[in-house]
Backbone as CSV, one residue per row, in Angstrom:
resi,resn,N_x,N_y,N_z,CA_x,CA_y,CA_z,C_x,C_y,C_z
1,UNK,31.786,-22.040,19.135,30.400,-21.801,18.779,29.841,-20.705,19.678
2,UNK,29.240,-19.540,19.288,28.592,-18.621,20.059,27.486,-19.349,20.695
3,UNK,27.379,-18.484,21.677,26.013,-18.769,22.672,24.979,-18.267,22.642
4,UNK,24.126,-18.450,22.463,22.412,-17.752,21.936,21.987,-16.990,23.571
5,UNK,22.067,-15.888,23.792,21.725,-15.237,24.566,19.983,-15.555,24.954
6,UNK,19.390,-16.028,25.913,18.619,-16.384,26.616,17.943,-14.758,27.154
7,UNK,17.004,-14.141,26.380,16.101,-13.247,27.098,14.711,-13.388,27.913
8,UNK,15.488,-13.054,29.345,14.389,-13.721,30.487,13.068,-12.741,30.394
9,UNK,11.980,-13.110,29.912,10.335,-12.696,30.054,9.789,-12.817,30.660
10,UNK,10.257,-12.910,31.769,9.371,-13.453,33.199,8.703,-12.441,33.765
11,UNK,9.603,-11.348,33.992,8.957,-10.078,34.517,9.038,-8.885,33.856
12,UNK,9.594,-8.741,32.676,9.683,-8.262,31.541,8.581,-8.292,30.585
13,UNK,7.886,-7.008,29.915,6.945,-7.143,29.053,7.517,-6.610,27.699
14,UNK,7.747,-5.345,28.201,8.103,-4.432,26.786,9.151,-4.228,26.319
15,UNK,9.607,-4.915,25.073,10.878,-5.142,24.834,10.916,-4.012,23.408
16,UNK,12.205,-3.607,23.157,13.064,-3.213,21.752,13.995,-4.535,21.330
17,UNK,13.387,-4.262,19.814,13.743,-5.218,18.846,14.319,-4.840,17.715
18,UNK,15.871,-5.060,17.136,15.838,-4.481,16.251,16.347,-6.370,15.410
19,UNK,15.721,-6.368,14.138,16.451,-7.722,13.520,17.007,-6.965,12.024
20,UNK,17.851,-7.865,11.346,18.553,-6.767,9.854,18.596,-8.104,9.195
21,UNK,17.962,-7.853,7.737,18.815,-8.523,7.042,20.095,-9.052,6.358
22,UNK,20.447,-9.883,6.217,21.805,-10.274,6.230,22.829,-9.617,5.013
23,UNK,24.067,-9.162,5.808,25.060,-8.418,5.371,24.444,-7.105,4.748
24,UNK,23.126,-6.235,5.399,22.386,-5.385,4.959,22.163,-5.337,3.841
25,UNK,22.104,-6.002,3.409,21.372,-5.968,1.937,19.855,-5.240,2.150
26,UNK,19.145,-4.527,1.661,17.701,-3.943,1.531,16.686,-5.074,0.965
27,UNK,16.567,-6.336,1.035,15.837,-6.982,1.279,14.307,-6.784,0.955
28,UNK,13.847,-5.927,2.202,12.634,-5.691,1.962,12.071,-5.398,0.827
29,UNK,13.130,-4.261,0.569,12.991,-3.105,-0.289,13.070,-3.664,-1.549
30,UNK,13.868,-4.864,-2.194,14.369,-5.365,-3.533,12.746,-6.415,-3.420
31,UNK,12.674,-6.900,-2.872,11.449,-7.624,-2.920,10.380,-7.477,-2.532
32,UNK,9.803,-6.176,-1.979,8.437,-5.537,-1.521,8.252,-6.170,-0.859
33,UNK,8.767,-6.210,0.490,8.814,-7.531,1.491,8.245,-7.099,2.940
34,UNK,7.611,-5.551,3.171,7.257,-4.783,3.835,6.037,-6.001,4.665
35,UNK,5.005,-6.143,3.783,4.020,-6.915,3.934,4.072,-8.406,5.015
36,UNK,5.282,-8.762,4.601,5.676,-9.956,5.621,5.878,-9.426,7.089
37,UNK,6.562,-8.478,7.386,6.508,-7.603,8.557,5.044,-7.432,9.055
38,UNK,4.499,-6.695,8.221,2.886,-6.513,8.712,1.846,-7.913,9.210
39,UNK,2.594,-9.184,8.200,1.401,-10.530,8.145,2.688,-11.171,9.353
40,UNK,3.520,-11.057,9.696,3.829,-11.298,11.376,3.713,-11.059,12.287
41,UNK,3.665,-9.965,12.479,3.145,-8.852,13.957,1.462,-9.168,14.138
42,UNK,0.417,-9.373,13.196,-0.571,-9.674,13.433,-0.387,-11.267,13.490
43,UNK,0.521,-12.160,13.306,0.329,-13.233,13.384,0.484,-13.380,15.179
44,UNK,1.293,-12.865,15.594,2.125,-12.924,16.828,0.917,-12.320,17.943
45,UNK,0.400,-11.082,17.347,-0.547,-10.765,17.924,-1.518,-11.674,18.276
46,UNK,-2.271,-12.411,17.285,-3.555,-13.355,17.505,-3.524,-14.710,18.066
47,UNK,-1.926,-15.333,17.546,-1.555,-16.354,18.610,-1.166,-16.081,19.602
48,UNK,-0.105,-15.284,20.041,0.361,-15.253,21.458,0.013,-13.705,22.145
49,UNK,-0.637,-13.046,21.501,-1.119,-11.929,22.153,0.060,-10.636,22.726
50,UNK,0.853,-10.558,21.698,2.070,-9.890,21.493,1.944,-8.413,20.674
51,UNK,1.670,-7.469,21.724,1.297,-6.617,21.138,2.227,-5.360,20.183
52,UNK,1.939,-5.058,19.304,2.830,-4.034,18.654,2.706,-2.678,19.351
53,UNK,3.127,-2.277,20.000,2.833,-0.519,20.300,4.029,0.306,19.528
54,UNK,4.970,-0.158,18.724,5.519,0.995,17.860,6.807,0.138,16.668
55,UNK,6.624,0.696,15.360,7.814,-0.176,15.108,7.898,0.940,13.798
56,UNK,9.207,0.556,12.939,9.518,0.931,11.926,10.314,-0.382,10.905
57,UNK,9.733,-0.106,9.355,10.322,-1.124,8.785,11.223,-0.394,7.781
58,UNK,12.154,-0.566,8.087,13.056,-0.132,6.870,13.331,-0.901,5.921
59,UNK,14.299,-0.324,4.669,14.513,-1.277,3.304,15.355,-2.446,4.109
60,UNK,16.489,-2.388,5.041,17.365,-3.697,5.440,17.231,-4.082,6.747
61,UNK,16.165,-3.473,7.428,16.056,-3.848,8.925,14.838,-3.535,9.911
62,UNK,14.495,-4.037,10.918,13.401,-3.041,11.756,13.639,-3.259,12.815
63,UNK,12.433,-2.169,13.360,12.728,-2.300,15.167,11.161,-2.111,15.345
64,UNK,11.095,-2.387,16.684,9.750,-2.948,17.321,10.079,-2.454,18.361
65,UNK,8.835,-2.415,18.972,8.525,-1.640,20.722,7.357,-2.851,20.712
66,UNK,7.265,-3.915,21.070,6.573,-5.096,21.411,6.538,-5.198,22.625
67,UNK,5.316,-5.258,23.284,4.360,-5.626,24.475,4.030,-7.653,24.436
68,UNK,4.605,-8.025,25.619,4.380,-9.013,25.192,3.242,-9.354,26.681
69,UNK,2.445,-10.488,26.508,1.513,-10.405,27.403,2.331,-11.169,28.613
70,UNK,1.945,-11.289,29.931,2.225,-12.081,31.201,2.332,-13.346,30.664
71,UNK,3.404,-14.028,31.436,3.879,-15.215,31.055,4.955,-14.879,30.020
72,UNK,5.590,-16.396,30.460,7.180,-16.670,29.687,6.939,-16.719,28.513
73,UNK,7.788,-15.820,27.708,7.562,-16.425,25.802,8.846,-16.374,25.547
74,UNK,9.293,-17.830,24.821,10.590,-17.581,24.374,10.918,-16.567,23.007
75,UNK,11.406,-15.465,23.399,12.086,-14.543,22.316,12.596,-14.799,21.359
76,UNK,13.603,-15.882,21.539,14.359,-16.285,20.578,13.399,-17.154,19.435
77,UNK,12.471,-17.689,20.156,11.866,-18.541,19.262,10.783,-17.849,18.671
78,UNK,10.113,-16.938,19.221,9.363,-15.613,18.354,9.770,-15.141,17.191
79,UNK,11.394,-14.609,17.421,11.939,-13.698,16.365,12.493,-14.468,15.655
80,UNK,13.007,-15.575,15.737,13.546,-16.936,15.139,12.539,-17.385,13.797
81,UNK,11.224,-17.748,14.859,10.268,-18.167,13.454,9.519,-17.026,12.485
82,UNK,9.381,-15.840,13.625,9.371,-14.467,12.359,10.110,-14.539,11.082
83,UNK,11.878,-14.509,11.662,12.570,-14.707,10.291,12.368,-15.594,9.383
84,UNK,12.436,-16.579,9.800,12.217,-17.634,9.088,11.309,-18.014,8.279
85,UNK,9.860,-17.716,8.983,8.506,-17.223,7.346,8.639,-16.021,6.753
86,UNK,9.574,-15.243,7.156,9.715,-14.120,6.114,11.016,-14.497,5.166
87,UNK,11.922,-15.373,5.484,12.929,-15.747,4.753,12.248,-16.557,3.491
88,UNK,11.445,-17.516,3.940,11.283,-18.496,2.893,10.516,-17.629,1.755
89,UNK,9.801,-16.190,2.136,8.599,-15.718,1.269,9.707,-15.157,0.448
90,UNK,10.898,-14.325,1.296,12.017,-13.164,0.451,12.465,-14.061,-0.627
91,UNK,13.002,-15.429,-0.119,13.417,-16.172,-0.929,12.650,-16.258,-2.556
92,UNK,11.825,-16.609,-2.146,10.607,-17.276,-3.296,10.335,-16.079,-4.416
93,UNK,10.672,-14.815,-3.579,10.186,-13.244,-4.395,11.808,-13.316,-5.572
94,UNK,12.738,-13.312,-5.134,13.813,-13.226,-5.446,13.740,-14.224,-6.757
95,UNK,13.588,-15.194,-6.409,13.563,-16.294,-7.437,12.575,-15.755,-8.804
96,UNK,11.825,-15.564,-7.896,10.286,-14.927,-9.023,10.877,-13.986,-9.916
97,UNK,11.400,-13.182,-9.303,12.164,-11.581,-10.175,13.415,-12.113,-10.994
98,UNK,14.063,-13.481,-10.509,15.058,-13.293,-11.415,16.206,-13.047,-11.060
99,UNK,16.913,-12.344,-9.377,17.291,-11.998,-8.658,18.582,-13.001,-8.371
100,UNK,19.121,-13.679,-9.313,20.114,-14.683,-9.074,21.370,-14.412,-8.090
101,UNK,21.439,-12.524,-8.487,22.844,-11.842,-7.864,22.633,-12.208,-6.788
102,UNK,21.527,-11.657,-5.919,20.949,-11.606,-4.290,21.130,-13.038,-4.157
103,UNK,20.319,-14.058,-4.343,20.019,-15.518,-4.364,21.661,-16.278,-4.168
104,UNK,22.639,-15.749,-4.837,23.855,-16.333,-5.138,24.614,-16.017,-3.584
105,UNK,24.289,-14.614,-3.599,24.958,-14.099,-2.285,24.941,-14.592,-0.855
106,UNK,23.011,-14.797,-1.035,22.523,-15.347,0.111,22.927,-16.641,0.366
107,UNK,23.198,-17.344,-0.541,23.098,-18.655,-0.382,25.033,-19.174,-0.238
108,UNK,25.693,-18.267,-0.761,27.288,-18.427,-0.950,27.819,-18.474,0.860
109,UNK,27.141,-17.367,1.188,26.880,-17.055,2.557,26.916,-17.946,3.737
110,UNK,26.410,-18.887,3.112,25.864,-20.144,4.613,26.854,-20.909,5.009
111,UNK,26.821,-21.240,5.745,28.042,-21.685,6.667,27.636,-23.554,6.582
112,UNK,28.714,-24.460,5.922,28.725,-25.648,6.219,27.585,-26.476,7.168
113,UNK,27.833,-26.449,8.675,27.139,-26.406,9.565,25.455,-26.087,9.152
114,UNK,25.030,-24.977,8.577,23.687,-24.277,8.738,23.160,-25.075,6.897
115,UNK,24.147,-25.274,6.026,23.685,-25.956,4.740,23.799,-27.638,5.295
116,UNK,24.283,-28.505,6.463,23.890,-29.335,6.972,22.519,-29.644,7.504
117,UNK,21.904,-28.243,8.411,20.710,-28.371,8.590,19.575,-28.280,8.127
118,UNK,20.322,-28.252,6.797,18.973,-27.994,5.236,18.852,-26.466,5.009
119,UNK,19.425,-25.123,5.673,19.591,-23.887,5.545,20.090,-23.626,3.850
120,UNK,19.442,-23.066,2.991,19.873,-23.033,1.195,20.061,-21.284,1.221
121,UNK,19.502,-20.520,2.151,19.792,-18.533,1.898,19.552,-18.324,3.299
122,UNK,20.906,-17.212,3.341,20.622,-16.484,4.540,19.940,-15.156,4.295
123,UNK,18.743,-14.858,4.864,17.701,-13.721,4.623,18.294,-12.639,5.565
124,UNK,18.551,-13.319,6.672,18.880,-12.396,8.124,20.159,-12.571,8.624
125,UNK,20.297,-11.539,9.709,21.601,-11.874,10.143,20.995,-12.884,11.147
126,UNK,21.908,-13.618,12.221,21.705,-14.899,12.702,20.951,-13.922,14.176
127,UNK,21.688,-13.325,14.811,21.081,-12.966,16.017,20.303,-11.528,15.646
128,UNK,19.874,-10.850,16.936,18.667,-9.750,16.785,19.222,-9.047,17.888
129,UNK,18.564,-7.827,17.970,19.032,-7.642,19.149,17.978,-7.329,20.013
130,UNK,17.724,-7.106,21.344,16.413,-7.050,22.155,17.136,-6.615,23.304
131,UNK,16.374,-5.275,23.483,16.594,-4.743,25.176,15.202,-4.859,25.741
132,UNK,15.115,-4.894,27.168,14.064,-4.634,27.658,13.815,-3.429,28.346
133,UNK,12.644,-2.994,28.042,12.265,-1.375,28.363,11.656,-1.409,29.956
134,UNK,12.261,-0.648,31.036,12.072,-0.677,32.269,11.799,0.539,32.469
135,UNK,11.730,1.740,31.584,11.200,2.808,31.902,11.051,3.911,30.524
136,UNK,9.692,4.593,31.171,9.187,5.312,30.170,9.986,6.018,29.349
137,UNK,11.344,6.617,29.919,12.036,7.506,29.106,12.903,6.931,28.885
138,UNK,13.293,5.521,28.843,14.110,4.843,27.585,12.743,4.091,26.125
139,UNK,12.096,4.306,26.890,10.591,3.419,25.982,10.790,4.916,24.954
140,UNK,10.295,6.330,25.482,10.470,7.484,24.424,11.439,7.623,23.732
141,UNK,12.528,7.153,24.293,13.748,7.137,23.655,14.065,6.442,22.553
142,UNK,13.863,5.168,22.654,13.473,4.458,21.201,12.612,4.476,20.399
143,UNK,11.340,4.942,21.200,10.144,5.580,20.036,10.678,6.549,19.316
144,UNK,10.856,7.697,19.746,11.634,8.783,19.038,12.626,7.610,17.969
145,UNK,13.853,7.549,18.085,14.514,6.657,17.447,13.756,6.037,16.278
146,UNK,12.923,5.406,16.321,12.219,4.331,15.725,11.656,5.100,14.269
147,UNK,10.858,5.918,15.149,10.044,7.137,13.979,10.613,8.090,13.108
148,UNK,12.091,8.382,13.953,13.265,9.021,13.136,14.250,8.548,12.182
149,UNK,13.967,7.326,12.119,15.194,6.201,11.715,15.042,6.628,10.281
150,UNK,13.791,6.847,9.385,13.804,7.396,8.364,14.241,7.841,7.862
151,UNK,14.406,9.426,8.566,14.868,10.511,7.867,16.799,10.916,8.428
152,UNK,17.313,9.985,9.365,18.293,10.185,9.822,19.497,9.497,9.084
153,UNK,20.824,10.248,9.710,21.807,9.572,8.926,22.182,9.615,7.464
154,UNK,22.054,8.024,6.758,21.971,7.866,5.738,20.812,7.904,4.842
155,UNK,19.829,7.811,5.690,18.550,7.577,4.952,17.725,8.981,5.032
156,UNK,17.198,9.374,3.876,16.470,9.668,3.179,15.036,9.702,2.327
157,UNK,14.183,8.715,3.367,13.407,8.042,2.763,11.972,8.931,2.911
158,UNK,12.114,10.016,3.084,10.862,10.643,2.991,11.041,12.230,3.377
159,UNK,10.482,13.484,3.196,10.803,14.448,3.859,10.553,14.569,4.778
160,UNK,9.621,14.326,5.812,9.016,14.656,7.175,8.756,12.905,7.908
161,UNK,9.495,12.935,8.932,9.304,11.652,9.466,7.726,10.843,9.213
162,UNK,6.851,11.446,10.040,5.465,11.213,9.717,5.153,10.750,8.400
163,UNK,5.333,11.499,7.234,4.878,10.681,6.225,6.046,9.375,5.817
164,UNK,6.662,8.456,6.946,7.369,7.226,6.054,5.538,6.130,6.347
165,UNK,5.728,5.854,4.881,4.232,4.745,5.316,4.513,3.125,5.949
166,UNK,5.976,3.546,6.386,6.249,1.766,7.100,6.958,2.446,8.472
167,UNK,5.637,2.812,9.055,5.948,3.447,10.593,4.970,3.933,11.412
168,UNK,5.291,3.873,12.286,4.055,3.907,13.376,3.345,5.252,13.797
169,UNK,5.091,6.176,13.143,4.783,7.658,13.625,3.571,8.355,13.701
170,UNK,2.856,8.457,12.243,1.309,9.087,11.978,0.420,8.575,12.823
171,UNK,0.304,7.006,13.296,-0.896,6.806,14.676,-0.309,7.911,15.699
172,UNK,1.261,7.917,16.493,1.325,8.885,17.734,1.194,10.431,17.314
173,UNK,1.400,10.715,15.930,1.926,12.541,15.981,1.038,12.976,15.236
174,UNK,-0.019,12.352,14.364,-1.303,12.752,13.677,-2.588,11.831,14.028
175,UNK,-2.220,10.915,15.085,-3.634,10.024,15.598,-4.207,9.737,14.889
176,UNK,-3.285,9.020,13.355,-4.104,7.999,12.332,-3.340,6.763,12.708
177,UNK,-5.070,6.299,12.568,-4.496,4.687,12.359,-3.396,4.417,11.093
178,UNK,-2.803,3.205,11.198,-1.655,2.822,10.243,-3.283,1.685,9.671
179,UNK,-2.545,1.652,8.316,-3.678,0.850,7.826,-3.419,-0.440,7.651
180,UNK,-1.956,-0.900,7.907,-1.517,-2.574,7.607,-1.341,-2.819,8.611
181,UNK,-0.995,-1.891,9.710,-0.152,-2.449,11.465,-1.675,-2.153,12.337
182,UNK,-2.232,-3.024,13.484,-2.733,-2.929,14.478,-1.109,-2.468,15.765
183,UNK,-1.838,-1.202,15.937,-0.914,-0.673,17.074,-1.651,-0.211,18.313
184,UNK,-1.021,-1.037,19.280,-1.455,-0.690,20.712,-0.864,0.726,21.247
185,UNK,-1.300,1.615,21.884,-1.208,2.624,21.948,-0.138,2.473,23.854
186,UNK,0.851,2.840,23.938,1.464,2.802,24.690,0.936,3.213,26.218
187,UNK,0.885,4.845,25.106,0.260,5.964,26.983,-0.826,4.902,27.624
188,UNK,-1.767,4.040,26.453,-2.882,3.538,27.727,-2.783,2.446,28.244
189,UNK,-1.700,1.850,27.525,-1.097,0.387,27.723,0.119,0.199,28.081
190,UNK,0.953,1.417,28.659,2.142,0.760,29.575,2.226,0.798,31.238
């Protein structure tokens, strides 16, 4: 049995987050699932005061530049129950559309063990990954990253980084607000 890696928050604030849906499937993207991203980060925000200062949502995955406030917060159990109200919503969309292929996949997927614990679709992959940011020019480093993830590689999802509308870029490189994400602004808050 793997071991759930324990990320210590003690003296740690600003973490990189990247979580994917499972066996990359585009997820988001098949079920307009963007929105669940947005109605978590403000959830996280207003209960535990977890601030967003940069993220990108792609069709099968995202990453976050999350500020988390003083004091211990368990990570695992943050990004844990993130997935998990966004699983049950992906789920429910899928069903709605008709989506049996996805639904079949997700659910063929689960491991004995996890359909013991009442688990019926895997939305996500099981772990996430999370570094913690100890300095400004690995923090730019994944910002850059984050805002580029768009247009790099394989993806294609817009011509000019700035205009992807599931990204943080346009608040730092045109100083507009994002209109679904509350984003804490780094330079005045790290």
């Amino acid at each position: 049995m793997a071991v759930k890696t324990q990320h210590d928050t003690t003296n740690q604030n600003t973490w990189f987050i990247t979580f994917t849906n499972h066996s990359w499937i585009p997820l988001f993207e098949i079920t307009s699932s963007y929105d669940l991203v947005y109605k978590w980060l403000k959830l996280i925000d207003n209960n535990y005061g977890v601030r967003t200062l940069a993220f990108v949502i792609m069709p099968n995955h995202a990453h976050l530049l999350l500020k988390l406030p003083g004091g211990d917060i368990d990570l695992n159990k943050l990004i844990g129950n993130g997935k998990r109200f966004m699983a049950y919503e992906i789920v429910k969309r899928l069903d709605k559309m008709g989506r049996q292929d996805v639904l079949i996949k997700l659910s063929s997927d689960c491991t004995v063990r996890e359909r013991a614990k009442g688990q019926k679709h895997k939305a996500f992959e099981k772990s996430f990954d999370a570094k913690p940011v100890y300095s400004m020019d690995f923090l730019n480093q994944k910002l850059d990253y984050i805002h580029h993830n768009p247009v790099n590689g394989k993806w294609s999802l817009c011509g000019d980084f700035v205009d992807y509308e599931h990204s943080s870029a346009a608040f730092y490189e045109l100083e507009r607000p994002h209109p679904l994400a509350d984003i804490t602004d780094y330079r005045l808050n790290w």
